[in-house]
C-alpha positions as CSV (number, residue, x, y, z in Angstrom):
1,X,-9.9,29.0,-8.4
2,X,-6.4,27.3,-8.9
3,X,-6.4,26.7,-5.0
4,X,-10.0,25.5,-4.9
5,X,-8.0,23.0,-7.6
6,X,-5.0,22.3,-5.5
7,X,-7.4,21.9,-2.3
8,X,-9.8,19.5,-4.1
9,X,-6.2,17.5,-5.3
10,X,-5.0,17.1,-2.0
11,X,-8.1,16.0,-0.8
12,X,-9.0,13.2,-3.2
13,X,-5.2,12.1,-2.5
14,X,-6.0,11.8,0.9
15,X,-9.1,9.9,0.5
16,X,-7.7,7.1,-1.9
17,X,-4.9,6.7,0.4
18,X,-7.8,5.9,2.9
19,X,-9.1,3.7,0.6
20,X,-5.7,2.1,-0.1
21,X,-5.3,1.6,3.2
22,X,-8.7,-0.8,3.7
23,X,-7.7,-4.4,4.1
24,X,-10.9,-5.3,2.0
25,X,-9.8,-3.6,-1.3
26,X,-8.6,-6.2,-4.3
27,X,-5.1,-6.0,-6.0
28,X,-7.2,-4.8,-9.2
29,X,-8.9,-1.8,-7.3
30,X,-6.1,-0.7,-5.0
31,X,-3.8,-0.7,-8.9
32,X,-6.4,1.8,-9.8
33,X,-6.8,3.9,-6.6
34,X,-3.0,3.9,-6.8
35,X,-3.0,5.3,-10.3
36,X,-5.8,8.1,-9.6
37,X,-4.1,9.0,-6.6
38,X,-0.9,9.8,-8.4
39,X,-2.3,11.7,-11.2
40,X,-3.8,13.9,-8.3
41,X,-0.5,14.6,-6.7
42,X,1.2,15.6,-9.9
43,X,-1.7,17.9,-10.7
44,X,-1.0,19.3,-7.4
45,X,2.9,19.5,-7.8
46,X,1.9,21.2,-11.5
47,X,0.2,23.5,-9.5
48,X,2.9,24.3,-7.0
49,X,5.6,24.4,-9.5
50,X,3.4,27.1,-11.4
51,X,3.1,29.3,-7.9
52,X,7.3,28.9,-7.9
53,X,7.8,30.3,-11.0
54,X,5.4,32.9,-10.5
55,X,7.0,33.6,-7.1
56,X,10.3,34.0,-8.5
57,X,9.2,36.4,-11.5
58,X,7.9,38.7,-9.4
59,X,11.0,38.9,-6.9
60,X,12.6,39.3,-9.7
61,X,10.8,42.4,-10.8
């Protein structure tokens, strides 16, 4: 489940940066793309710092 999560994160990243990158979009909905873009990449890096940790705790056993 936590990849399906870090998947589906990577891949709504990728499509607001599509949508950022439309010469149409206003200032107003690019400040929001920009905003829900970013709280999916730190989800993401959550989710990778989480595997670390994990990594590392069981090297260490």
């Amino acid at each position: 489940m936590a990849k399906e999560n870090f998947e589906k994160n990577l891949e709504n990243a990728k499509n607001i940066l599509e949508t950022l990158m439309k010469p149409e979009i206003t200032l107003q909905e690019s400040v929001k793309a920009y905003e829900e873009g970013m709280r999916e990449l730190n989800e993401a890096q959550k989710m990778l710092e989480k595997a670390v940790i994990k990594i590392q705790e069981i090297k260490a056993s």
